[in-house]
C-alpha positions in Angstrom: 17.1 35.8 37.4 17.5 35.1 41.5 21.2 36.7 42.7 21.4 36.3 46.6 25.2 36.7 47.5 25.6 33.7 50.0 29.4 33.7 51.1 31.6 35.8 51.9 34.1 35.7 48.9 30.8 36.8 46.7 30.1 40.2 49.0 33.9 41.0 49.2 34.1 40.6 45.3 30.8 42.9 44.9 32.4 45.6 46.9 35.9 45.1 45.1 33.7 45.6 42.1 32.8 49.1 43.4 36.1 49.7 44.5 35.3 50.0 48.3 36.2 47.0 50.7 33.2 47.8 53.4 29.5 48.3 53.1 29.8 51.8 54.8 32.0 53.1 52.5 29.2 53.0 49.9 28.1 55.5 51.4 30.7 56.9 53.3 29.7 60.4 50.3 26.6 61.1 52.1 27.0 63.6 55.0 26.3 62.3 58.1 23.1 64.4 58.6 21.6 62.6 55.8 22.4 59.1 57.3 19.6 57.0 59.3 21.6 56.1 62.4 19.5 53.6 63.8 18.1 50.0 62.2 15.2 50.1 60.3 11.7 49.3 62.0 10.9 46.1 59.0 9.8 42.8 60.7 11.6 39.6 60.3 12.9 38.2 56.9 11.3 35.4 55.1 12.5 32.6 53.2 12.6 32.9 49.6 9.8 29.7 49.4 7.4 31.8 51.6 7.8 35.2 49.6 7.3 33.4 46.4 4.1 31.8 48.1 3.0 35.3 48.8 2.9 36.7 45.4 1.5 33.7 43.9 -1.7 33.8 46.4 -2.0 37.5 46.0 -1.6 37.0 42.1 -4.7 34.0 42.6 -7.0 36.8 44.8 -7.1 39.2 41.3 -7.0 36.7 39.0 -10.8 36.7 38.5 -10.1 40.4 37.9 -8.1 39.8 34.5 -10.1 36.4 33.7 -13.8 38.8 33.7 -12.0 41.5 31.7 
C-alpha cells in the first residue's frame, strides 16, 4: 500500500501523532554532534510513474535468470 502525505493537514496530523508539532523535534534527542548539518548529496526526485518504471525494467533484465532456473 502507497502512503505519500500530500497536504499539509496530513504532515501536521503525522507529527501530532508523535506528539511533536515540527519535523526537527523528531529528533530534537539526538545531540547535536550526531546531527548531519548540511543537505544530503542525492540527485533530483522522481515521479512515482518513473520509479515504478525503474523496477519493472530492472525486474525484465533478470527475469531470464529465474525463467532458466
Amino acid at each position: 500500500m502507497r502512503y505519500l502525505p500530500k497536504s499539509d493537514s496530513e504532515r501536521r496530523e503525522m507529527l501530532a501523532a508523535c506528539g511533536v508539532s515540527t519535523p526537527e523535534e523528531l529528533f530534537e534527542h539526538l545531540p547535536e554532534a550526531v546531527r548531519l548539518n548540511r543537505p544530503l548529496n542525492l540527485p533530483p526526485g522522481i515521479s512515482e510513474y518513473d520509479i515504478v518504471q525503474y523496477f519493472r525494467d530492472r525486474a525484465g533484465e533478470t527475469a531470464w535468470y529465474w525463467r532458466d532456473a
